[in-house]
C-alpha positions as CSV (number, residue, x, y, z in Angstrom):
1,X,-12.0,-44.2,60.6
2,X,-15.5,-44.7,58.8
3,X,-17.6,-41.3,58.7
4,X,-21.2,-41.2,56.8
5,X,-23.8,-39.1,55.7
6,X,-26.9,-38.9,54.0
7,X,-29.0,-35.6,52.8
8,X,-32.1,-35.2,51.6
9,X,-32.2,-32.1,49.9
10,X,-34.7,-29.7,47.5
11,X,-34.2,-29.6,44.0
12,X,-33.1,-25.9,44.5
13,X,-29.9,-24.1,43.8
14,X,-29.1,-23.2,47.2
15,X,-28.8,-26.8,48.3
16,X,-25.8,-27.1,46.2
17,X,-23.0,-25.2,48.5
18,X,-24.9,-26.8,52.0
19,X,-24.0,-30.0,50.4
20,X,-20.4,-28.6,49.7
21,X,-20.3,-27.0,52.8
22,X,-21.0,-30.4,54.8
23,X,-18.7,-32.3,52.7
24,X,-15.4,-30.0,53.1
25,X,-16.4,-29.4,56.8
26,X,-16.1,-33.1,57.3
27,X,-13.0,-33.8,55.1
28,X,-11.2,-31.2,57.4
29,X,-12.3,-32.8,60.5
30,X,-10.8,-36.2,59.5
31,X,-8.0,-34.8,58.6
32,X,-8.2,-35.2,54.3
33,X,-5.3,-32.8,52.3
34,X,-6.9,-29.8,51.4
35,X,-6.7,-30.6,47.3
36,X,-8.4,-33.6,47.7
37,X,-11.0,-32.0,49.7
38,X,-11.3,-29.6,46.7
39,X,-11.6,-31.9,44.0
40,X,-14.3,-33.8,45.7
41,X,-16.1,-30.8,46.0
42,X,-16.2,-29.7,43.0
43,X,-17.3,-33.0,41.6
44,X,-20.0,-33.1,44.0
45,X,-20.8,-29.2,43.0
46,X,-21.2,-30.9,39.5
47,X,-23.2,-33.9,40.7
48,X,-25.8,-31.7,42.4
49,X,-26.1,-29.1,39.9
50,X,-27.2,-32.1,37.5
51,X,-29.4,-33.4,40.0
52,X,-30.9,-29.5,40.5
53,X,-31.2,-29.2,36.5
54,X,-32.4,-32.5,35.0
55,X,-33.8,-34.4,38.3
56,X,-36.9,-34.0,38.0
57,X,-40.2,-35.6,37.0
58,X,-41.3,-32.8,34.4
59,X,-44.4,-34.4,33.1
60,X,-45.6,-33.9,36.9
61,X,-44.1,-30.5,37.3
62,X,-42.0,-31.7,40.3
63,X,-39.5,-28.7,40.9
64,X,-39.3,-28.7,44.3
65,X,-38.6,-32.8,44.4
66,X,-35.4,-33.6,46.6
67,X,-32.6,-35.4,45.8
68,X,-30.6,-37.4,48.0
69,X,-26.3,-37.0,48.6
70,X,-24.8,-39.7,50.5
71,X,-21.0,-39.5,50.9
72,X,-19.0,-42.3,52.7
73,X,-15.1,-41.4,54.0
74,X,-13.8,-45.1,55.3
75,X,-10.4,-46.0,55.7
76,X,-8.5,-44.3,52.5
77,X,-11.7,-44.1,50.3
78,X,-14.1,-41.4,50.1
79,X,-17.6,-42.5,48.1
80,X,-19.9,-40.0,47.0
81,X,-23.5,-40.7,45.5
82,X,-25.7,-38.4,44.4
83,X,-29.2,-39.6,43.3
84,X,-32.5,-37.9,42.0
85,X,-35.9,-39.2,41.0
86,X,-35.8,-37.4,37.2
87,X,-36.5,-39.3,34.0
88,X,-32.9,-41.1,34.0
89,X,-31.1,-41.1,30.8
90,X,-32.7,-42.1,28.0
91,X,-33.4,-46.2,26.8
92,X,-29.9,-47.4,25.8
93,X,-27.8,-44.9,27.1
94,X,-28.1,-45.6,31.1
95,X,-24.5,-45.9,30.6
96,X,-23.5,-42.3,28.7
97,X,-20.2,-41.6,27.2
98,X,-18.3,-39.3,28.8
99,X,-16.8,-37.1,26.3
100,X,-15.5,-33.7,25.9
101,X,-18.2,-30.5,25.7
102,X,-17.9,-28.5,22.7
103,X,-15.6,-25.7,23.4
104,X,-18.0,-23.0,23.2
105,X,-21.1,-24.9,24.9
106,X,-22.6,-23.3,27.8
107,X,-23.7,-27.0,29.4
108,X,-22.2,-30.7,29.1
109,X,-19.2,-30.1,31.3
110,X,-19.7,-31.6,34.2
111,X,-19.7,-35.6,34.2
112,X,-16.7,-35.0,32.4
113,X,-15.8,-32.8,35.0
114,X,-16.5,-35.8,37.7
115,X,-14.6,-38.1,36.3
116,X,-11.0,-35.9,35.4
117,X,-11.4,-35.2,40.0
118,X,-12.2,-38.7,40.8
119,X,-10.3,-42.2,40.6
120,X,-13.4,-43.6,39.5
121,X,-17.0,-42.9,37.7
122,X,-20.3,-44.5,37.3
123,X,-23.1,-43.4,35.9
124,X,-26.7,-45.5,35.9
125,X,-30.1,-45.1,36.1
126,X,-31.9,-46.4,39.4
127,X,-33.9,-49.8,39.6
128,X,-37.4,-49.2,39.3
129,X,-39.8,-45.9,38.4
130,X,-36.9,-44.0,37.5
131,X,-33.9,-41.2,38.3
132,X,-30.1,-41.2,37.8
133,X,-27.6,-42.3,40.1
134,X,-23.9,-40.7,39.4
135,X,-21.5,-42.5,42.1
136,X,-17.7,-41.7,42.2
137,X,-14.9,-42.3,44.7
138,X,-11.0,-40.9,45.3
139,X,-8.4,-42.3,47.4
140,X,-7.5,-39.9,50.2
141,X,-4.5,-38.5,51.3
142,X,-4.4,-37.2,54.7
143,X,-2.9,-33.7,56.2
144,X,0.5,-34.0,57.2
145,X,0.6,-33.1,61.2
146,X,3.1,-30.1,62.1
147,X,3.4,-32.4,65.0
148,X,5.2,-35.1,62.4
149,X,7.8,-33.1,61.2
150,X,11.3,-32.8,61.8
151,X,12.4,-29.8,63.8
């Protein structure tokens, strides 16, 4: 089964759970295990949060700019980008080390966060005029059917 979807979506806080929202909804219908399900969300929670927070162009005063959240489920992967149009990470570090927050910071959590849920990371800047693109994806394992099991 190949499912896919794209969102175009304002750099608000209440586009966050929609995106959630559309991404659990569409786990359950194919069937995904419930903790996957979970774990993806909250690493695309943290995805969009970032892209709410940092993705804008702030030398234009750009807070309403969207953000796009594309998430493919085909076969036994699930591939979820989330991209903005923000400055990108700074010259030389389009690649950013994903360490630990301090333990009493208040921010830095989540790309860490992203990549302790997901089988793999990557984190880039997009070709061109700018914006970051953080991608990650997570093997799936798939509901067992009541159907399936021994009586």
């Amino acid at each position: 089964m190949s499912i896919w979807w794209s969102l175009h979506l304002r750099r608000e806080a209440a586009s966050v759970p929609l995106a959630r929202r559309l991404l659990l909804g569409t786990m359950e219908s194919a069937g995904v295990d419930p903790d996957i399900s979970y774990d993806l969300s909250i690493a695309l929670t943290e995805a969009c949060a970032n892209a709410v927070e940092h993705g804008g162009d702030t030398t234009r005063g750009d807070a309403g700019e969207a953000y796009r959240v594309t998430a493919y489920l085909d076969g036994d992967q699930c591939r979820i980008e989330v991209a903005d149009s923000g400055p990108g990470f700074p010259a030389g570090n389009a690649h950013p080390a994903l360490r630990p927050a301090d333990q009493d910071a208040e921010h830095g959590r989540g790309l860490c966060l992203i990549q302790q849920l997901a089988d793999h990371v990557h984190i880039d800047n997009k070709p061109g005029p700018g914006g970051a693109v953080v991608s990650f994806d997570k093997i799936l394992k798939w509901k067992k059917s009541p159907a399936l099991l021994p009586a």
